[in-house]
C-alpha positions as CSV (number, residue, x, y, z in Angstrom):
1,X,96.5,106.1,55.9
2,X,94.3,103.2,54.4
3,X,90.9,102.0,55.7
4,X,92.1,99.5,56.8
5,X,94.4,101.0,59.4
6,X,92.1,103.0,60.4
7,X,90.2,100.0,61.4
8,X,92.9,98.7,63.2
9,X,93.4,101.7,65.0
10,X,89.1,101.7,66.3
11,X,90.4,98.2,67.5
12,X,93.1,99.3,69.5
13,X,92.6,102.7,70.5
14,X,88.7,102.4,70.8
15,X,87.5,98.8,71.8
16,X,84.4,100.2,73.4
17,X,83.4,101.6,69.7
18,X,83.5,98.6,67.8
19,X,80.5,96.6,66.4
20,X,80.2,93.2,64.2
21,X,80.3,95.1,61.1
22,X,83.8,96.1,62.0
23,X,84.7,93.1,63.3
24,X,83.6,91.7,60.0
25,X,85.6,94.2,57.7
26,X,88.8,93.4,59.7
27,X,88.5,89.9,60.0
28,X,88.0,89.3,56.0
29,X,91.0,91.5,55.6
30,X,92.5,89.1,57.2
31,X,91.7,86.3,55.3
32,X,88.6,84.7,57.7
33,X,85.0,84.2,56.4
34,X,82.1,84.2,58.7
35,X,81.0,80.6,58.8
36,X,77.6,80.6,60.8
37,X,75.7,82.6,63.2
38,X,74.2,80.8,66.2
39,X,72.0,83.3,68.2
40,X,74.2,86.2,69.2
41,X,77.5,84.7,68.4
42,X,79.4,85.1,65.2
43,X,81.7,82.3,63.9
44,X,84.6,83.0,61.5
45,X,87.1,80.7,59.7
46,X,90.5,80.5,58.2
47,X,91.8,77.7,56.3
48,X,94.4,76.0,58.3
49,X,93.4,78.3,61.2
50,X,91.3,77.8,64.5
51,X,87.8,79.4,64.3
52,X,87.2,82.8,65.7
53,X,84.0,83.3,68.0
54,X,82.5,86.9,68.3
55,X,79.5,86.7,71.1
56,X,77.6,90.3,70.3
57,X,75.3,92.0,72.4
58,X,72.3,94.4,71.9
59,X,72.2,93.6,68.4
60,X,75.9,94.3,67.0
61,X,77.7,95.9,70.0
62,X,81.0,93.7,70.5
63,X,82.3,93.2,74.2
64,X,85.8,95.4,74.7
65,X,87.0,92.3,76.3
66,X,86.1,90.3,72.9
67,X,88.0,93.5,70.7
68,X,91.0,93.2,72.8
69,X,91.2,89.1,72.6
70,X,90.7,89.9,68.8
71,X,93.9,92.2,69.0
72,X,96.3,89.7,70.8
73,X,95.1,87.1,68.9
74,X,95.6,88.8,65.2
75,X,98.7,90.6,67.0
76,X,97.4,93.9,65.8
77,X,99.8,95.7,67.8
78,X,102.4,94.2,65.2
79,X,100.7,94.6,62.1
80,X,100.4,98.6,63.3
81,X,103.6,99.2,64.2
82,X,105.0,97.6,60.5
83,X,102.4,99.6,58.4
84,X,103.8,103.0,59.9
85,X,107.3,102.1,59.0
């Protein structure tokens, strides 16, 4: 099993676990670059994509609400399911 699902498996298995640094590892995998930071909120963009917003609290702690948004929106579930086959 790679790093990288691993990662993806913190994400969907764990969203309560997951901090920025994560969300920064899997989101670069993915082909984004974190733009800006603007207080507690990360900004990350793809070309020919819409920008990705990650509000943080406490530091680097990142809302399960936030992770699972991150999942639907990167259809994790998908990507998962293909790399076991």
């Amino acid at each position: 099993m790679s790093s990288l699902e691993k990662l993806v498996e913190k994400f969907l298995f764990k969203p309560s676990k997951v901090d920025i640094g994560d969300v920064m590892r899997l989101l670069g995998a993915f082909g984004y670059k974190r733009r800006k930071k603007s207080g507690s909120e990360y900004v990350f963009h793809k070309k020919g994509g819409y920008p990705i917003n990650v509000p943080t609290v406490e530091g680097s702690h990142v809302k399960s609400p936030y992770v699972k948004r991150l999942v639907k929106r990167l259809d994790l579930e998908e990507w998962y399911e293909k790399s076991k086959e």
